[in-house]
VMD Tcl script that builds the backbone (N, CA, C; Angstrom):
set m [mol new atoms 276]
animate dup $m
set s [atomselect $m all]
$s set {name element resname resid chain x y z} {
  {N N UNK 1 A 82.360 40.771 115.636}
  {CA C UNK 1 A 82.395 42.155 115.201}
  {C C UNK 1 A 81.825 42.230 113.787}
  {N N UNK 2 A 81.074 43.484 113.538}
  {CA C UNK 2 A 80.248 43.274 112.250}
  {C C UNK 2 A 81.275 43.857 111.365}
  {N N UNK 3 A 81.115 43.368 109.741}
  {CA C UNK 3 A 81.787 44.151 109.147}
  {C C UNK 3 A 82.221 45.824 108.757}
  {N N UNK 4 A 80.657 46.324 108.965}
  {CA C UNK 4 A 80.605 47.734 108.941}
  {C C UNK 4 A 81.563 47.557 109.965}
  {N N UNK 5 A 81.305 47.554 111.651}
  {CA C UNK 5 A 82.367 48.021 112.533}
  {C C UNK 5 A 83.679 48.085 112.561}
  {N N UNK 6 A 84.211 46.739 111.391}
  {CA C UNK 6 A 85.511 46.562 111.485}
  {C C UNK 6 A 85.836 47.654 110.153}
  {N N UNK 7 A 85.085 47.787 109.037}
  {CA C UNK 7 A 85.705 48.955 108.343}
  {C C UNK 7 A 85.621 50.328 109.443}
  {N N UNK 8 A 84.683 50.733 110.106}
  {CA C UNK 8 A 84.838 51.882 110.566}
  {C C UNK 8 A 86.018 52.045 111.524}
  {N N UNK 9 A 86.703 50.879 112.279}
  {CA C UNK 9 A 87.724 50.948 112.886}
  {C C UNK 9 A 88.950 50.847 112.260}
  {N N UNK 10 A 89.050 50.374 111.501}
  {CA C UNK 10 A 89.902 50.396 110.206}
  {C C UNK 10 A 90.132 52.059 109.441}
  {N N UNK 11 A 89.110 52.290 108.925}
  {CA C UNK 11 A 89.344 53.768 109.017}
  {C C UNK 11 A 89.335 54.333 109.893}
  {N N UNK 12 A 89.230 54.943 111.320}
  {CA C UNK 12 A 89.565 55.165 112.095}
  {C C UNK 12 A 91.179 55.059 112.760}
  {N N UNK 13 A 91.529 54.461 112.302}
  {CA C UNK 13 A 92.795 53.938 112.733}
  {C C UNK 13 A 94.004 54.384 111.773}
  {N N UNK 14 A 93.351 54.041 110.326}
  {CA C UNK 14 A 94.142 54.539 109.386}
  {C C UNK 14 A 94.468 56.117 109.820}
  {N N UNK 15 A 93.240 57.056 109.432}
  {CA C UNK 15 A 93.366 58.236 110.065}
  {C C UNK 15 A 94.387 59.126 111.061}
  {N N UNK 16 A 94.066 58.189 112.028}
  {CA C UNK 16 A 95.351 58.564 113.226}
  {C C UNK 16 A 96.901 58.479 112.949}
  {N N UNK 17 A 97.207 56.956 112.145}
  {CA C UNK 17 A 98.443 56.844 111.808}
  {C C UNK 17 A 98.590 56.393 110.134}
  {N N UNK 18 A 99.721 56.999 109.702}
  {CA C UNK 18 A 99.779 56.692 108.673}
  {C C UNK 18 A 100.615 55.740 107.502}
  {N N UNK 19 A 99.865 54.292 108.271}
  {CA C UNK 19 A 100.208 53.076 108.098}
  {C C UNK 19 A 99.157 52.005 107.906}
  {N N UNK 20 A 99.688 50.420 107.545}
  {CA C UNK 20 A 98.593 49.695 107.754}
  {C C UNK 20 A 97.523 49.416 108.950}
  {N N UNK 21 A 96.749 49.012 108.807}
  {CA C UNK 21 A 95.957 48.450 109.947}
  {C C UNK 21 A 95.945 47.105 109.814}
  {N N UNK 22 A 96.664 46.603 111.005}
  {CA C UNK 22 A 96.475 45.021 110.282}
  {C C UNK 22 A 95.900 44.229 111.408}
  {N N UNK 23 A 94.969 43.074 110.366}
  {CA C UNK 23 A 94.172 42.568 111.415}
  {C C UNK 23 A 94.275 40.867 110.975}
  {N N UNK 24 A 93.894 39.855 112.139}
  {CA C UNK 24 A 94.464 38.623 111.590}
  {C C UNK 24 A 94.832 38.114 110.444}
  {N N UNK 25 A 93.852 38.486 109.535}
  {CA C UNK 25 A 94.275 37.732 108.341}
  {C C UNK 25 A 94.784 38.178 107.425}
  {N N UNK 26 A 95.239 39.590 107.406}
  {CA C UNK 26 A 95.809 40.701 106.172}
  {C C UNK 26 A 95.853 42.302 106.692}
  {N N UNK 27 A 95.632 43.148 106.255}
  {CA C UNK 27 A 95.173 44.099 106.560}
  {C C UNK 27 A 95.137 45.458 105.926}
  {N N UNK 28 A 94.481 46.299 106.491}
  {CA C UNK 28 A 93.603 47.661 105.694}
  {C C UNK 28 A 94.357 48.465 105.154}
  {N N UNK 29 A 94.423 49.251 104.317}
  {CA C UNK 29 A 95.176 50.532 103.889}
  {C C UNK 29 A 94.379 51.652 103.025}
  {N N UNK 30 A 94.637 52.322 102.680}
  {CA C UNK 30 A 93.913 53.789 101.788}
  {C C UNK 30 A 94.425 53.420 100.069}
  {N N UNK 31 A 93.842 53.287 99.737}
  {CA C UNK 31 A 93.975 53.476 97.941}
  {C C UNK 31 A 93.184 54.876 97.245}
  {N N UNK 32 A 94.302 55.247 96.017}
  {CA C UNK 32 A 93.719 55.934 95.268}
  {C C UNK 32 A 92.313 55.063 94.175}
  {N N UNK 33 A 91.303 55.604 94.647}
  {CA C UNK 33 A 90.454 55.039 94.002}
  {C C UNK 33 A 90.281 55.032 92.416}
  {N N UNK 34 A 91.200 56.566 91.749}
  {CA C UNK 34 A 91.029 56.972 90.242}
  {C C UNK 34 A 92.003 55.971 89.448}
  {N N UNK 35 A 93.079 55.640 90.477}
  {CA C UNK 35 A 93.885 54.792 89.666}
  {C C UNK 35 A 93.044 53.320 89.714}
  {N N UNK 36 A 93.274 52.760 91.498}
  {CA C UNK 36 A 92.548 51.594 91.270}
  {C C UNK 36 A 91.568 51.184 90.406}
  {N N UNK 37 A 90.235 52.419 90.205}
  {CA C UNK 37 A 89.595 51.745 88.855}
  {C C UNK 37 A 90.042 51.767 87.827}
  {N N UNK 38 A 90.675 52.185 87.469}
  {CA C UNK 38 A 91.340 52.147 86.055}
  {C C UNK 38 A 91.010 53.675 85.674}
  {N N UNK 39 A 91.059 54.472 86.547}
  {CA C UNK 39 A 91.360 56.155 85.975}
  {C C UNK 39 A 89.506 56.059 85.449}
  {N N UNK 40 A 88.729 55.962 86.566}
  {CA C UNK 40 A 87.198 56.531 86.176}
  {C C UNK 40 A 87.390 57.627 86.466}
  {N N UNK 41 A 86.799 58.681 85.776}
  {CA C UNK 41 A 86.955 59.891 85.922}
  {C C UNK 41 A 86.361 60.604 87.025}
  {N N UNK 42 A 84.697 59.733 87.415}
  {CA C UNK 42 A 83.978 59.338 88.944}
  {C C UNK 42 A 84.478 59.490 90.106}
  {N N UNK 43 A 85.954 59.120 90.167}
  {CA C UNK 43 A 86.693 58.653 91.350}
  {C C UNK 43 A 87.887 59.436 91.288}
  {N N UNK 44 A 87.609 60.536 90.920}
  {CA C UNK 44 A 88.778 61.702 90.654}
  {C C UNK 44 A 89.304 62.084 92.092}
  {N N UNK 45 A 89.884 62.042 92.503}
  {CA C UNK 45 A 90.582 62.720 94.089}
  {C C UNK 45 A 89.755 62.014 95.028}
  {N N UNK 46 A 89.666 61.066 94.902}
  {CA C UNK 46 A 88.592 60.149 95.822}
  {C C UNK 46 A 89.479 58.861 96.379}
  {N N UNK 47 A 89.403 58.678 97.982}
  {CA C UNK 47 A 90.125 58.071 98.736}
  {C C UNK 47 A 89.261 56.490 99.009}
  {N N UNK 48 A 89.668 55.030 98.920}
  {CA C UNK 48 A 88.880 54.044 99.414}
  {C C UNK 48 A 89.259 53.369 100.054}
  {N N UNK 49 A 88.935 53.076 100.511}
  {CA C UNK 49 A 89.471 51.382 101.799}
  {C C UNK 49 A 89.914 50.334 101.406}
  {N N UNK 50 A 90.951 49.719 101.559}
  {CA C UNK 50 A 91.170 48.554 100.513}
  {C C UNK 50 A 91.739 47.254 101.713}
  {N N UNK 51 A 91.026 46.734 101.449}
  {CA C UNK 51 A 91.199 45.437 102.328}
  {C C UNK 51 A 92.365 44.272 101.893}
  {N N UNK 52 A 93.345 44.201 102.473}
  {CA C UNK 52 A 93.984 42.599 102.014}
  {C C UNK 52 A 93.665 41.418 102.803}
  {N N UNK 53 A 93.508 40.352 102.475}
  {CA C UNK 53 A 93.727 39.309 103.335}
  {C C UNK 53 A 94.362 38.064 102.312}
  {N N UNK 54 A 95.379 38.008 103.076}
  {CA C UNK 54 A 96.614 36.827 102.046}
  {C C UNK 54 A 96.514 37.409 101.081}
  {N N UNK 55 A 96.041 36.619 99.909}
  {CA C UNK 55 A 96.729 37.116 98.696}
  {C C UNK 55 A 95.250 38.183 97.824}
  {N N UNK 56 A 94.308 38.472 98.622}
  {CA C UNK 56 A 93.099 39.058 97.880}
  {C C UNK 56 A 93.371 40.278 98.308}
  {N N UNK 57 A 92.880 41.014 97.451}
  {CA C UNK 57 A 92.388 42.739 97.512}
  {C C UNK 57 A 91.349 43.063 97.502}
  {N N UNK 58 A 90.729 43.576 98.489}
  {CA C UNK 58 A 88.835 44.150 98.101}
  {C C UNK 58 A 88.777 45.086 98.368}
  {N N UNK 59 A 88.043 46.066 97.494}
  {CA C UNK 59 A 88.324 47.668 97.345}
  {C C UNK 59 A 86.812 47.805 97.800}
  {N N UNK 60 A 86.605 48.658 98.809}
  {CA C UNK 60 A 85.684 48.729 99.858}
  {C C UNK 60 A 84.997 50.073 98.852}
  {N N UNK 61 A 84.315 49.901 97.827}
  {CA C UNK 61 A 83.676 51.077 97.560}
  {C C UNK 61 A 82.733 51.753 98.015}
  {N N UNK 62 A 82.417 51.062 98.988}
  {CA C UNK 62 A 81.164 51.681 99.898}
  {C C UNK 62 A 81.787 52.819 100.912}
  {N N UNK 63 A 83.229 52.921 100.776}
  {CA C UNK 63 A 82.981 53.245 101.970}
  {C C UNK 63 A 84.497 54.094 100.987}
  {N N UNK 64 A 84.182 55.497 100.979}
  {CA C UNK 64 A 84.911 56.573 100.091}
  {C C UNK 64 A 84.710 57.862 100.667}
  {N N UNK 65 A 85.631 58.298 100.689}
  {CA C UNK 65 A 85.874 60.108 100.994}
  {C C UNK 65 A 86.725 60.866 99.613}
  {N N UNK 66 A 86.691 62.393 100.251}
  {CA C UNK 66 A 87.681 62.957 98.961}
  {C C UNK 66 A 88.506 63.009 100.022}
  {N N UNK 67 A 89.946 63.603 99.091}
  {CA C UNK 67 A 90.984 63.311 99.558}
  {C C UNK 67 A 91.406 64.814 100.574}
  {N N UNK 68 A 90.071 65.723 100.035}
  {CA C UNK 68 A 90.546 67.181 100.727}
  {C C UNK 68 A 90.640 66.858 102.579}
  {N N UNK 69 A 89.482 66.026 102.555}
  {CA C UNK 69 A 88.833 65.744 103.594}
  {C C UNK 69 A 89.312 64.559 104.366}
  {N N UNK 70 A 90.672 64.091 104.362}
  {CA C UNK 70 A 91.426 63.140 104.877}
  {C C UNK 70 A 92.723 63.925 104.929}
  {N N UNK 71 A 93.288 63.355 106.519}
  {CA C UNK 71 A 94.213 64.180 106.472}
  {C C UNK 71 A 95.861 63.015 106.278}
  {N N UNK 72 A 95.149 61.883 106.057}
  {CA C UNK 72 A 96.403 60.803 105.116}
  {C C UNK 72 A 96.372 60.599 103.783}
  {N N UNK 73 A 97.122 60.273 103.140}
  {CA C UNK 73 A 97.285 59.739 101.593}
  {C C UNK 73 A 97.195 58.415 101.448}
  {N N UNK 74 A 96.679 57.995 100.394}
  {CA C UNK 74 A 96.506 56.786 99.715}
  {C C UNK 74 A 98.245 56.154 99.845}
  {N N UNK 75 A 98.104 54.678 100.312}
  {CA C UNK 75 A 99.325 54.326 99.713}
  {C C UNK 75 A 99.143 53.249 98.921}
  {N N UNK 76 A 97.796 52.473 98.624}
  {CA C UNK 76 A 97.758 51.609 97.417}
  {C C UNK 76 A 97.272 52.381 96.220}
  {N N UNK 77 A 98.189 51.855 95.185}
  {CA C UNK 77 A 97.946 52.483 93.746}
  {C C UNK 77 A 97.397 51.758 93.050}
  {N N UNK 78 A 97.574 50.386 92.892}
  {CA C UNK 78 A 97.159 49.732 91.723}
  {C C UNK 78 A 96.379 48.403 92.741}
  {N N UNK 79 A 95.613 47.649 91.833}
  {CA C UNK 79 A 94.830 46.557 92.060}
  {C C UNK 79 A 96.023 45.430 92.506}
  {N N UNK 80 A 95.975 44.525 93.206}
  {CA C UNK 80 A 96.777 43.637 93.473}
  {C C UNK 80 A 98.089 43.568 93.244}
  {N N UNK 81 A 99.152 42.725 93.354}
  {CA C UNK 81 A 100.391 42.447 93.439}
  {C C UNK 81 A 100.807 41.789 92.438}
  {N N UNK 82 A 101.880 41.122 92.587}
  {CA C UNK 82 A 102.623 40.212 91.670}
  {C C UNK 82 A 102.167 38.608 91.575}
  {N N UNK 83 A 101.044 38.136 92.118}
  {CA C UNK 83 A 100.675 36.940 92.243}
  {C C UNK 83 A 101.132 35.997 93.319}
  {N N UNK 84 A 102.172 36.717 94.171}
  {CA C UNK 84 A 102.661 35.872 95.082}
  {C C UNK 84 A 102.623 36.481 96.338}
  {N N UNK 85 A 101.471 37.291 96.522}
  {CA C UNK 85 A 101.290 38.001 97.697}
  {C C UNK 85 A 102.065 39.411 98.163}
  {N N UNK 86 A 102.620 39.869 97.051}
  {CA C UNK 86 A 103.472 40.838 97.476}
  {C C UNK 86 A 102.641 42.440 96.669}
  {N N UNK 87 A 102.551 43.500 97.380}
  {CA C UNK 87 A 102.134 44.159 96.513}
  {C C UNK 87 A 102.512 45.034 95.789}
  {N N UNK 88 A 101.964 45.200 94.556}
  {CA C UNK 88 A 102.855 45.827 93.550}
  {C C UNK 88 A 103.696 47.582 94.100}
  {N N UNK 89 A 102.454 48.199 95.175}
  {CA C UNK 89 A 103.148 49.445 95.858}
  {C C UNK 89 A 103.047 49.089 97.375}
  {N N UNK 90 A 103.877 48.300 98.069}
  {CA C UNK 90 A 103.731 48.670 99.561}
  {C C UNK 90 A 103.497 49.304 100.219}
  {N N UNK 91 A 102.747 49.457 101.274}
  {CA C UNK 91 A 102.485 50.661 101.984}
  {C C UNK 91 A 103.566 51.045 103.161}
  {N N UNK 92 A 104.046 52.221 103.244}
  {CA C UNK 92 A 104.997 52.291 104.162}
  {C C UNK 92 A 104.800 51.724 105.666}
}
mol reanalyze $m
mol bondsrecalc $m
mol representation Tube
mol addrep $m
């Protein structure tokens, strides 16, 4: 499966329910993008994809909506966790 496909199913999925998507090795959730960068002003009400797997975070900037236009909320806030795999805001 290509990566584009697996983000588009990933969002897709997110969408429907409003929870993780999890896939073998970690899995997907919605971040606020204004916080995650550190409050760019760019990324004002702007929704991103944020990938976990084990203990990494990759913030899918390619792949962004506004938030009018999603009908879930972000549940990652900040960049990574506590160093031991846990993250600093869980997603419900």
């Amino acid at each position: 499966m290509s990566k584009v496909h697996q983000h588009s199913e990933a969002w897709n999925a997110l969408m429907s329910l409003n929870k993780p998507h999890y896939i073998a090795t970690g899995f997907y959730a919605l971040g606020d993008a204004y916080l995650i960068s550190g409050k760019d002003p760019k990324y004002k009400n702007t929704i991103i994809l944020v990938e976990h797997r084990q203990k990494t975070q990759i913030n899918h900037w390619e792949h962004r909506w506004n938030k009018s236009e999603c009908s879930q909320q972000p549940t990652i806030e900040t960049n990574n966790g506590d160093g031991r795999g846990n993250l600093n805001r869980k997603a419900p």
